[in-house]
mmCIF file of the N, C-alpha and C atoms, coordinates in Angstrom:
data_MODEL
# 
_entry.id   MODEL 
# 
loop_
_atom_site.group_PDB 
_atom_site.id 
_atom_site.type_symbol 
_atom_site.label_atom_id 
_atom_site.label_alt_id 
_atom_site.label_comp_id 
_atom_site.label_asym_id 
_atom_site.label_entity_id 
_atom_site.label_seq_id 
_atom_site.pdbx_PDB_ins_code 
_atom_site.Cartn_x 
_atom_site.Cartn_y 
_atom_site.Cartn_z 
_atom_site.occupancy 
_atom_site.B_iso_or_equiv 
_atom_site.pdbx_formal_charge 
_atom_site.auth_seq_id 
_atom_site.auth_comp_id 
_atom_site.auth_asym_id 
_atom_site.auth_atom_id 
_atom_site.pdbx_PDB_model_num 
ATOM 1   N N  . UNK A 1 1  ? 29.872 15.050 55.265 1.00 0.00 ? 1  UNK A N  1 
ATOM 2   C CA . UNK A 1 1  ? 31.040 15.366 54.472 1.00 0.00 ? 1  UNK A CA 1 
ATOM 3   C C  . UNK A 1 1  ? 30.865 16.714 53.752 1.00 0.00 ? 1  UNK A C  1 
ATOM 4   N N  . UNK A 1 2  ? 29.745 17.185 53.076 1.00 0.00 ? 2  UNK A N  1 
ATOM 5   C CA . UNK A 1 2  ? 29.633 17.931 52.515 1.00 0.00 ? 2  UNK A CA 1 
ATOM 6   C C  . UNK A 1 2  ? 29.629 19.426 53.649 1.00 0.00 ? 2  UNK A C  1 
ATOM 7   N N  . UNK A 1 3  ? 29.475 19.347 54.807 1.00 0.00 ? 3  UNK A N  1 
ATOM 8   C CA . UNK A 1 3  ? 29.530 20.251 55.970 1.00 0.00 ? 3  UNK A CA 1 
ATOM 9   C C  . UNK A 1 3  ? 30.930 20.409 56.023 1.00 0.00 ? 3  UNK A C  1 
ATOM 10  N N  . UNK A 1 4  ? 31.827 19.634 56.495 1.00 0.00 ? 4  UNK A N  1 
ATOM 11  C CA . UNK A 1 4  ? 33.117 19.701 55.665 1.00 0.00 ? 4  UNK A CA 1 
ATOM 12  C C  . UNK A 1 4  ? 33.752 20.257 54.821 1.00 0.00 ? 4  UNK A C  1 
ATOM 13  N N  . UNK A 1 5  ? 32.866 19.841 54.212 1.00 0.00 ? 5  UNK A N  1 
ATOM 14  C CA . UNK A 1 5  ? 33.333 20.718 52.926 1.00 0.00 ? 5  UNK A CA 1 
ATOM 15  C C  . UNK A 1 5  ? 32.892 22.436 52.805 1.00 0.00 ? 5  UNK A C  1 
ATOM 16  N N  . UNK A 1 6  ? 32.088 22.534 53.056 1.00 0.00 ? 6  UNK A N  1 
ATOM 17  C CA . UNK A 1 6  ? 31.907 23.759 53.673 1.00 0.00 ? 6  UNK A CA 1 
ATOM 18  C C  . UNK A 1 6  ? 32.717 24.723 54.405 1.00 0.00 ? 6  UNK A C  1 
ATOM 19  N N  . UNK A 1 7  ? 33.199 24.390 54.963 1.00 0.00 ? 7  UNK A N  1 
ATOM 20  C CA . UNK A 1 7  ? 33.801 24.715 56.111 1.00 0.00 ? 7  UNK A CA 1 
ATOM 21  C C  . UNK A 1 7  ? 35.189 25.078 55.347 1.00 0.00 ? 7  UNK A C  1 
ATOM 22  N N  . UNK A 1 8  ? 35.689 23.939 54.616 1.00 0.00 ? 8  UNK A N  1 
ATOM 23  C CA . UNK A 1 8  ? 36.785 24.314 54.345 1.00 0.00 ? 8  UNK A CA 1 
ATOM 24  C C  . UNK A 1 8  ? 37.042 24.805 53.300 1.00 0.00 ? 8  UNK A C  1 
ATOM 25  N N  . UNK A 1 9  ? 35.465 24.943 52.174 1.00 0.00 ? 9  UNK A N  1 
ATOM 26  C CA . UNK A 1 9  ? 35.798 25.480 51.101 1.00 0.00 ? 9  UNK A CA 1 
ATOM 27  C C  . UNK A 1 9  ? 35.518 27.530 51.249 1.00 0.00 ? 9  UNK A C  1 
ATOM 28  N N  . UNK A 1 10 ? 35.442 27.495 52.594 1.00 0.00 ? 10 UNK A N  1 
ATOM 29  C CA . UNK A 1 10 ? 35.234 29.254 52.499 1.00 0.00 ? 10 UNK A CA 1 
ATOM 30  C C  . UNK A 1 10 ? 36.269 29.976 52.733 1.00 0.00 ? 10 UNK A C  1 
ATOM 31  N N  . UNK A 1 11 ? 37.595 29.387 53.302 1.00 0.00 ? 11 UNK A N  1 
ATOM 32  C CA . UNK A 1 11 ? 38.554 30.701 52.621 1.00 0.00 ? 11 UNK A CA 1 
ATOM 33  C C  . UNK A 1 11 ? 38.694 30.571 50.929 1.00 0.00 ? 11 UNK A C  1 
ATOM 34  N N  . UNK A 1 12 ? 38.889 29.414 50.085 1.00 0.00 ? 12 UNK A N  1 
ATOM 35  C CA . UNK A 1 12 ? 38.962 29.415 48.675 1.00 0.00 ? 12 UNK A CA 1 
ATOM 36  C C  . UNK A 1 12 ? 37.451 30.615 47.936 1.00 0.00 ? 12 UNK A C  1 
ATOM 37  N N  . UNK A 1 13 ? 36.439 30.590 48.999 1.00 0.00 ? 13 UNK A N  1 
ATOM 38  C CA . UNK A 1 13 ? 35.341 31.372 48.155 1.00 0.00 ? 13 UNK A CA 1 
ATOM 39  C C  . UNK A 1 13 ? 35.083 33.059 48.588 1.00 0.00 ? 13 UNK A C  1 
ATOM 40  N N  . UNK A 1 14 ? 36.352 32.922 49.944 1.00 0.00 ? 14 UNK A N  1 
ATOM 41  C CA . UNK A 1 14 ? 36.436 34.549 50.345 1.00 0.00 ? 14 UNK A CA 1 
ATOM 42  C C  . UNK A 1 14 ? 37.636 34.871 49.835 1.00 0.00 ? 14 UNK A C  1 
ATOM 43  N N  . UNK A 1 15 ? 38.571 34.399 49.247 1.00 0.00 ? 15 UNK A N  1 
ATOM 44  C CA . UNK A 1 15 ? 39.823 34.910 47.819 1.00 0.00 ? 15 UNK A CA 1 
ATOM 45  C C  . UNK A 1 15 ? 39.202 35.178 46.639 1.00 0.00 ? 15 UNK A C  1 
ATOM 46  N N  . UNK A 1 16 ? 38.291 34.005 46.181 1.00 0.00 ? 16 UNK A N  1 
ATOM 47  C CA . UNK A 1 16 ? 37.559 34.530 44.782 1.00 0.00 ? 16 UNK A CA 1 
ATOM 48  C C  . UNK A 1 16 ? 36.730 35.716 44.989 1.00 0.00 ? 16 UNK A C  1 
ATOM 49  N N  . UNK A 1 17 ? 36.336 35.574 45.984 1.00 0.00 ? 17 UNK A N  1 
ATOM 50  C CA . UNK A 1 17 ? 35.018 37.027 45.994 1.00 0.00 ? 17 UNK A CA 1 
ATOM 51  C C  . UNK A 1 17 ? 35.775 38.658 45.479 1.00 0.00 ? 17 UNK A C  1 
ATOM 52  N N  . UNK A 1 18 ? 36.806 38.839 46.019 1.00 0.00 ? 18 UNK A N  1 
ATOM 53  C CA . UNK A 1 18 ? 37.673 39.738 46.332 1.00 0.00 ? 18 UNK A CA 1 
ATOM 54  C C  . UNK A 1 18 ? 37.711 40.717 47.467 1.00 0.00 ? 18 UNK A C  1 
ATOM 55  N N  . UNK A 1 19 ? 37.450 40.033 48.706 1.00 0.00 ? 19 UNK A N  1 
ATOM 56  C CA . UNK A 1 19 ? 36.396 40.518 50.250 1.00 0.00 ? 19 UNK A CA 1 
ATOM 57  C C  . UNK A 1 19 ? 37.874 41.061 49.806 1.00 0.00 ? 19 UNK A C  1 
ATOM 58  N N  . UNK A 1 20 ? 37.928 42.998 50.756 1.00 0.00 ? 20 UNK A N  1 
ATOM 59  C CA . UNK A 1 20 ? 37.049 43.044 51.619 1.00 0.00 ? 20 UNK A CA 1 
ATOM 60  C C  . UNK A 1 20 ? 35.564 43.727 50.191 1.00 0.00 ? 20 UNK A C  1 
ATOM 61  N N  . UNK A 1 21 ? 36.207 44.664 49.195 1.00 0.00 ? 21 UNK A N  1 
ATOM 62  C CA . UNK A 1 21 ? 34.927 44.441 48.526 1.00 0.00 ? 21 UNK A CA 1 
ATOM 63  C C  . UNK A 1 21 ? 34.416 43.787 47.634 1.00 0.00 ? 21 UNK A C  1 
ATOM 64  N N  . UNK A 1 22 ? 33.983 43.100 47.637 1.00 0.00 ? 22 UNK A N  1 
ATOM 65  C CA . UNK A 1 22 ? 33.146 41.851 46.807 1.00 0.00 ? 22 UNK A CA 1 
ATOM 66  C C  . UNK A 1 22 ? 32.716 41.964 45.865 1.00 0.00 ? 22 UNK A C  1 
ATOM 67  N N  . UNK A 1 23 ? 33.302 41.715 44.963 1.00 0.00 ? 23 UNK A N  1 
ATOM 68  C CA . UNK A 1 23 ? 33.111 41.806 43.434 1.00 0.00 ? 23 UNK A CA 1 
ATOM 69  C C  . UNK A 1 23 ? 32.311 40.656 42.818 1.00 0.00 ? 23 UNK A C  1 
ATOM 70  N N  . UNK A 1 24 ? 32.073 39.502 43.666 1.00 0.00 ? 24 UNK A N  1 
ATOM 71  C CA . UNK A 1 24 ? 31.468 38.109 42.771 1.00 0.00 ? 24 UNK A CA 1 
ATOM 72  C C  . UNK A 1 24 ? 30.922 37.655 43.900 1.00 0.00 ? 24 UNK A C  1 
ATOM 73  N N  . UNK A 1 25 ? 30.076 36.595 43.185 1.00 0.00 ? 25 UNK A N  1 
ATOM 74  C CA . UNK A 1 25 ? 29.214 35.755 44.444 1.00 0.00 ? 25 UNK A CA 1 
ATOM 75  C C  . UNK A 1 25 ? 29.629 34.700 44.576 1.00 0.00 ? 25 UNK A C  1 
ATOM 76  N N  . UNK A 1 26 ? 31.294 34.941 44.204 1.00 0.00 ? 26 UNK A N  1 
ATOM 77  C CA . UNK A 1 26 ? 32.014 33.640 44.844 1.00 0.00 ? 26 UNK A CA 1 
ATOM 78  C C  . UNK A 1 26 ? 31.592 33.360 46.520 1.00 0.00 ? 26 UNK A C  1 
ATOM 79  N N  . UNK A 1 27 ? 31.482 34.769 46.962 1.00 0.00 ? 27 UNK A N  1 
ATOM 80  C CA . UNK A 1 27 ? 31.348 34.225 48.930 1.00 0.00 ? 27 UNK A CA 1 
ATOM 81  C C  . UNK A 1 27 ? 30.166 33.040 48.765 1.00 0.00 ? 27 UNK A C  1 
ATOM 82  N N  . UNK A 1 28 ? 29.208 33.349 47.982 1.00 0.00 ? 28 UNK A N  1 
ATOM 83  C CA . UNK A 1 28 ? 28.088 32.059 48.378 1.00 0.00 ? 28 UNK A CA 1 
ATOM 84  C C  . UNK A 1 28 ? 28.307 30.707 47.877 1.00 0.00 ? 28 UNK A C  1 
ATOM 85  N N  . UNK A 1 29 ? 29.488 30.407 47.689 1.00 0.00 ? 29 UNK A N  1 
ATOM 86  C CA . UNK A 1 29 ? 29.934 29.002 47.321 1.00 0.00 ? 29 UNK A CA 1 
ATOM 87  C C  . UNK A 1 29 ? 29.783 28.094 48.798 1.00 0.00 ? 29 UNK A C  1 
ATOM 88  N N  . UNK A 1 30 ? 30.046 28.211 50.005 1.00 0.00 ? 30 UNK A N  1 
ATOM 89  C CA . UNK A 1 30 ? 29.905 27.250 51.180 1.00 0.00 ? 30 UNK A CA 1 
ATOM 90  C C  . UNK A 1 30 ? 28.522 27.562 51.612 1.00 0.00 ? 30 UNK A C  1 
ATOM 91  N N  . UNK A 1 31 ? 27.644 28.819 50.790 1.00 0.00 ? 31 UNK A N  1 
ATOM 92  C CA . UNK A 1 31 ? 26.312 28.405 51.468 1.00 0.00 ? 31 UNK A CA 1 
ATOM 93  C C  . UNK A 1 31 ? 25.652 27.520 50.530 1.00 0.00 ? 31 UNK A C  1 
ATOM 94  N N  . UNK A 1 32 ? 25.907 27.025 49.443 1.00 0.00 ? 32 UNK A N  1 
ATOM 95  C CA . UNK A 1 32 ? 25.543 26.702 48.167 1.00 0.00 ? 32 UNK A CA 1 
ATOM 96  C C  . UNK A 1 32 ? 26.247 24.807 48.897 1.00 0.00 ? 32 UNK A C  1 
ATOM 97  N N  . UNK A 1 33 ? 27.079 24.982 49.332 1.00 0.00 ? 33 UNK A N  1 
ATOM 98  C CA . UNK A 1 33 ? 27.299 23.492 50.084 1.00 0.00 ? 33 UNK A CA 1 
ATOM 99  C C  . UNK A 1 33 ? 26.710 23.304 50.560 1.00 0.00 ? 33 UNK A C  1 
ATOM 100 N N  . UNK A 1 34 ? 26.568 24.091 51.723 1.00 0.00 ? 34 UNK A N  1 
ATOM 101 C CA . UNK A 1 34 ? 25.696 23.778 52.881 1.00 0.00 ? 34 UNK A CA 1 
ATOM 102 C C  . UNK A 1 34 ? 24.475 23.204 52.938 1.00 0.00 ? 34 UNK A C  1 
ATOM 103 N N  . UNK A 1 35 ? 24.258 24.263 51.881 1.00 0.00 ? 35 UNK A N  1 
ATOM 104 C CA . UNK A 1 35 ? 22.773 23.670 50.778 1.00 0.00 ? 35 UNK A CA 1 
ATOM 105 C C  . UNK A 1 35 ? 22.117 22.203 50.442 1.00 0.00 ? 35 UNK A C  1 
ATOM 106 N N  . UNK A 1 36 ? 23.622 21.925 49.926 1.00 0.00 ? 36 UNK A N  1 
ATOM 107 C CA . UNK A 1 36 ? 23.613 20.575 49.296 1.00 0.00 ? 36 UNK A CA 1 
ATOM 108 C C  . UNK A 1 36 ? 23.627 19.821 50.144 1.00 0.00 ? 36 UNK A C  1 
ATOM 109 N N  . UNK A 1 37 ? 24.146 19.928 51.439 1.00 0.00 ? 37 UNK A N  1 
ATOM 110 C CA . UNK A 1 37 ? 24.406 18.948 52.617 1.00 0.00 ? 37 UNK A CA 1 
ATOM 111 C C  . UNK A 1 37 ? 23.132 18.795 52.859 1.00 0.00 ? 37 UNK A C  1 
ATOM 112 N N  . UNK A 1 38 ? 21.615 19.999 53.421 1.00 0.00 ? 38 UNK A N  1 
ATOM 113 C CA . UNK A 1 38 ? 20.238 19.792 53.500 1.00 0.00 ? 38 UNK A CA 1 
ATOM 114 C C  . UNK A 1 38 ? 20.022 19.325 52.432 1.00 0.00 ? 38 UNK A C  1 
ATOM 115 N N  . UNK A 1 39 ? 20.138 19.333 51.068 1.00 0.00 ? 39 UNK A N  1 
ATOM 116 C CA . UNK A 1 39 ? 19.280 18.514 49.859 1.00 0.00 ? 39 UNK A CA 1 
ATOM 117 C C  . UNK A 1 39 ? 19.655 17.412 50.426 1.00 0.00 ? 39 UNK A C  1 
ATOM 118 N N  . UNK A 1 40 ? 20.495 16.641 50.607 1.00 0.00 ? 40 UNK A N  1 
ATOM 119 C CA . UNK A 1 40 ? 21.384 15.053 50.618 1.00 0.00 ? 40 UNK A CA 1 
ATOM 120 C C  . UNK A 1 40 ? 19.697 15.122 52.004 1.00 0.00 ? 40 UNK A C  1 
ATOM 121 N N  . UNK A 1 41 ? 20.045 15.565 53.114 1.00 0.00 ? 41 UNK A N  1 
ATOM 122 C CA . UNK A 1 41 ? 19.125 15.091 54.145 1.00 0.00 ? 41 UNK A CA 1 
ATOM 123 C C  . UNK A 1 41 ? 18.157 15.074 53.780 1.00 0.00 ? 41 UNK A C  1 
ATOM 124 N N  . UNK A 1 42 ? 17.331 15.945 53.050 1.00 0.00 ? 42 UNK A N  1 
ATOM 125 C CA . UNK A 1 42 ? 16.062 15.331 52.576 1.00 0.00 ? 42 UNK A CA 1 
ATOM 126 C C  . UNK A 1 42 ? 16.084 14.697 51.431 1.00 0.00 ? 42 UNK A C  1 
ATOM 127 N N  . UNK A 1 43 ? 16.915 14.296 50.765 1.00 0.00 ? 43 UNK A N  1 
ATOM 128 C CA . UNK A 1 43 ? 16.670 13.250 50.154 1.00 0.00 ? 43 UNK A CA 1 
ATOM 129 C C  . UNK A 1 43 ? 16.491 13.474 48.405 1.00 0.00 ? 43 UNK A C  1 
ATOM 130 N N  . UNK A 1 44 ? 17.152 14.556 48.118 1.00 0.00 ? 44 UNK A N  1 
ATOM 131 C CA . UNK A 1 44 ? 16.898 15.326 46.900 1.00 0.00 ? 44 UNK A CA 1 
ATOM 132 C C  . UNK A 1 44 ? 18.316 15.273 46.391 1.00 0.00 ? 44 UNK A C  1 
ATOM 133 N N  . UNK A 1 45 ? 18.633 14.646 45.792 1.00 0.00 ? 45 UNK A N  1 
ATOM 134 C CA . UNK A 1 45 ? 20.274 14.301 45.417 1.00 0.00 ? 45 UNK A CA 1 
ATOM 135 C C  . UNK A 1 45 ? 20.669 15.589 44.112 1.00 0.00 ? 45 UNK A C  1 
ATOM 136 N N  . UNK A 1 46 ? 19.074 14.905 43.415 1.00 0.00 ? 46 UNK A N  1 
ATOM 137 C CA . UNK A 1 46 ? 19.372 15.808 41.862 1.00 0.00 ? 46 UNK A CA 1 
ATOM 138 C C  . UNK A 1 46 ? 19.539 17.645 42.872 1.00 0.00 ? 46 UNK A C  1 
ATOM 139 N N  . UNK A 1 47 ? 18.792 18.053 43.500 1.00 0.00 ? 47 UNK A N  1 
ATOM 140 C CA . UNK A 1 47 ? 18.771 19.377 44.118 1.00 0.00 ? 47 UNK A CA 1 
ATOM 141 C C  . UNK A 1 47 ? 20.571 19.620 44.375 1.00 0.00 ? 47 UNK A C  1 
ATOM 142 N N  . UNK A 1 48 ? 21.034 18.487 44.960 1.00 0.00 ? 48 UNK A N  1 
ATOM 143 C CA . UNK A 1 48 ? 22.096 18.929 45.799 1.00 0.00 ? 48 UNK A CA 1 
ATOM 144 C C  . UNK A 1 48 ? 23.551 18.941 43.870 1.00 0.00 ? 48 UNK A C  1 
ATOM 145 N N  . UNK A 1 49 ? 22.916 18.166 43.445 1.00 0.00 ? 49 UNK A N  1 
ATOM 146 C CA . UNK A 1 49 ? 23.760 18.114 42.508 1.00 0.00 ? 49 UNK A CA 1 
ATOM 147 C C  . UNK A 1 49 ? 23.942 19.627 41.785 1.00 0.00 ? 49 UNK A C  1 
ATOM 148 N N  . UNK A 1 50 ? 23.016 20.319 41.662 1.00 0.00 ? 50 UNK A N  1 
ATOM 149 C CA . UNK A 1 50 ? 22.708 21.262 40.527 1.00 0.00 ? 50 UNK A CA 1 
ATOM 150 C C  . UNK A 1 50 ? 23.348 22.744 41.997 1.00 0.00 ? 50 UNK A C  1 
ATOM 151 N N  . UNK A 1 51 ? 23.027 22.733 43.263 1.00 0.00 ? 51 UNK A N  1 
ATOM 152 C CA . UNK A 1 51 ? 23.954 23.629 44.041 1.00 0.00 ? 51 UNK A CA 1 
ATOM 153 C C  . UNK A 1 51 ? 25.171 23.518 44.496 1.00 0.00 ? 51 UNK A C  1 
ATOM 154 N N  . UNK A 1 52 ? 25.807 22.139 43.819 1.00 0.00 ? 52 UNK A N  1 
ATOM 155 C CA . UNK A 1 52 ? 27.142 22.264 44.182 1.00 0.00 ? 52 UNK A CA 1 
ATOM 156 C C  . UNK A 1 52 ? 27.676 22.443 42.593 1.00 0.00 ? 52 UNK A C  1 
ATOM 157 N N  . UNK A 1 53 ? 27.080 22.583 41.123 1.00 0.00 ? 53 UNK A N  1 
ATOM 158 C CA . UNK A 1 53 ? 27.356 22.744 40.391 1.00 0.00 ? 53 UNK A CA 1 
ATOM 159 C C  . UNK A 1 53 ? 28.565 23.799 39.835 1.00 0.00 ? 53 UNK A C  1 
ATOM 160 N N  . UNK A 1 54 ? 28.173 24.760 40.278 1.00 0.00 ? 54 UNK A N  1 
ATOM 161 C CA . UNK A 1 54 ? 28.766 26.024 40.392 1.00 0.00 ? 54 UNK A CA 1 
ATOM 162 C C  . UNK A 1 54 ? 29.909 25.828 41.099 1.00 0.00 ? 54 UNK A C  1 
ATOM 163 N N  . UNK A 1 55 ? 30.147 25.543 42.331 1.00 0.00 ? 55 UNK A N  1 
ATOM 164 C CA . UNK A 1 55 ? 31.610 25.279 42.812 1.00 0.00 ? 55 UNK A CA 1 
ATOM 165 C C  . UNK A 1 55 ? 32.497 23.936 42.317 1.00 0.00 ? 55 UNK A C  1 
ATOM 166 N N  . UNK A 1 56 ? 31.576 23.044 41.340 1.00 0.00 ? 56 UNK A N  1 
ATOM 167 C CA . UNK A 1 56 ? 32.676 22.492 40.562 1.00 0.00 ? 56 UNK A CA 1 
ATOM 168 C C  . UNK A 1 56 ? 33.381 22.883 39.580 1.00 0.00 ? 56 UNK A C  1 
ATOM 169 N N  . UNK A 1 57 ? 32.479 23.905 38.872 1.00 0.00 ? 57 UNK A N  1 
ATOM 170 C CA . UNK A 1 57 ? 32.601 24.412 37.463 1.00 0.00 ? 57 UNK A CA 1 
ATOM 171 C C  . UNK A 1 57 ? 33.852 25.311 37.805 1.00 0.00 ? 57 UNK A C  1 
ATOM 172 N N  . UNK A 1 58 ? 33.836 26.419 39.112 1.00 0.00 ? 58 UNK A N  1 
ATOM 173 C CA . UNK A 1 58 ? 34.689 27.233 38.924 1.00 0.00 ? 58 UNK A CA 1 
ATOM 174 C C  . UNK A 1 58 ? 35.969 26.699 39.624 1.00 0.00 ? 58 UNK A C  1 
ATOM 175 N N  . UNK A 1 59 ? 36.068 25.542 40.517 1.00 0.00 ? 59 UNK A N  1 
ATOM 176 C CA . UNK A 1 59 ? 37.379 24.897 40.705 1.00 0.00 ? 59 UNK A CA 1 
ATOM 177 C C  . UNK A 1 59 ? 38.268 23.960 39.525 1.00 0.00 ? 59 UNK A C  1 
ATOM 178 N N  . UNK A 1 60 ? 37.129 23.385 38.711 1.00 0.00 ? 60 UNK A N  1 
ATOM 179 C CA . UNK A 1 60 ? 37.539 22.921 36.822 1.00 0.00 ? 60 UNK A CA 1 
ATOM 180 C C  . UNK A 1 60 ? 38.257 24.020 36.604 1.00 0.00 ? 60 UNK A C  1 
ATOM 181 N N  . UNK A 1 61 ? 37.464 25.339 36.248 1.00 0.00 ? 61 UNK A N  1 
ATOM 182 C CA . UNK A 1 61 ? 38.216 26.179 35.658 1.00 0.00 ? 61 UNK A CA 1 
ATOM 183 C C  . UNK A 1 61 ? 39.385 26.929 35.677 1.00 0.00 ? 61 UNK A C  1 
ATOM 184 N N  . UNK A 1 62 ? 39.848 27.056 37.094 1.00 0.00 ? 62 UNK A N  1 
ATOM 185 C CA . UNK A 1 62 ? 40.573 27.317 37.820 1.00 0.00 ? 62 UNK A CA 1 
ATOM 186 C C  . UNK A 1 62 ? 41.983 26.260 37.791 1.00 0.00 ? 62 UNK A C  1 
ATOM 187 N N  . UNK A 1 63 ? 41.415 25.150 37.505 1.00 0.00 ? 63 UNK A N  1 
ATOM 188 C CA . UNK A 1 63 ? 42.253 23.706 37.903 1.00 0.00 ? 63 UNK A CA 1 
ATOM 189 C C  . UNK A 1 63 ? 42.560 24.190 36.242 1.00 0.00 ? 63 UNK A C  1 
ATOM 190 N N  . UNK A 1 64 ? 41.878 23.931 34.918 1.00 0.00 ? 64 UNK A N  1 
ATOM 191 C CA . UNK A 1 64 ? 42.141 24.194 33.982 1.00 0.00 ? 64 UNK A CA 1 
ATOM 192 C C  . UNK A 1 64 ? 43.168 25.006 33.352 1.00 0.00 ? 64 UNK A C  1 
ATOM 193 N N  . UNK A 1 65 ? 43.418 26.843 34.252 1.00 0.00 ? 65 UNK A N  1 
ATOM 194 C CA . UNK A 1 65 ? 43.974 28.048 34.053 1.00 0.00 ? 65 UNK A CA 1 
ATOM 195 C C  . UNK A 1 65 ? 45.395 27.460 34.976 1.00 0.00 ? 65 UNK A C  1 
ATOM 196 N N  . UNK A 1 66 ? 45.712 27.021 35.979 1.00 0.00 ? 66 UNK A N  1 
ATOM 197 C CA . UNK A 1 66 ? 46.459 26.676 36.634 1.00 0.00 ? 66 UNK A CA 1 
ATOM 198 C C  . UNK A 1 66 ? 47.518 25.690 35.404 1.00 0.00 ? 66 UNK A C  1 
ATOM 199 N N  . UNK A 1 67 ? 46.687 24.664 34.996 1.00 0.00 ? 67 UNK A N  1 
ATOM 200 C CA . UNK A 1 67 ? 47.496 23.046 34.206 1.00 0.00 ? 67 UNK A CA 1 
ATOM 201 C C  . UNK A 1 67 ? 48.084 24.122 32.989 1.00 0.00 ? 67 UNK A C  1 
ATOM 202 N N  . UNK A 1 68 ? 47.718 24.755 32.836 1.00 0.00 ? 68 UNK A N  1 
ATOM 203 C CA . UNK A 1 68 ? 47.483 25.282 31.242 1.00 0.00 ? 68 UNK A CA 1 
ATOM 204 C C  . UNK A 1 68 ? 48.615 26.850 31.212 1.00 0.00 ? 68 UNK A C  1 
ATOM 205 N N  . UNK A 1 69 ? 49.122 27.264 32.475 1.00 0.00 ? 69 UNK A N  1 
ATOM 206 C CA . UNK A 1 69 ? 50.290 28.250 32.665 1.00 0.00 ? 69 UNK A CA 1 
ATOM 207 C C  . UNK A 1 69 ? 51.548 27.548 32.134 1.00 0.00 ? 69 UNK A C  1 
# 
């Protein structure tokens, strides 16, 4: 699932970046999944928790700036 998620969370992290020049390290949000998908396989939950951290925080915030217009 989290491959999935990956997948579909990289146009949302190539809009934040501001490709074509890249102003943030939003692009590494689906490698930062991807990540988490290998923590889950080996077996490191807390690991996978703390690299998908970051792409919860900035979809909260986002979700936050959105409710709040």
């Amino acid at each position: 699932m989290l491959v999935i998620g990956a997948v579909i969370c990289a146009p949302f992290a190539w809009y934040l970046s501001g490709y074509p020049a890249i102003r943030s390290a939003a692009i590494l949000l689906p490698f930062l999944t991807g990540s988490a998908a290998y923590a889950i396989y080996k077996d490191k939950t807390n690991l996978a928790w703390l690299l998908l951290s970051p792409f919860i925080l900035i979809s909260a915030g986002l979700a936050y700036i959105v409710i709040t217009q």
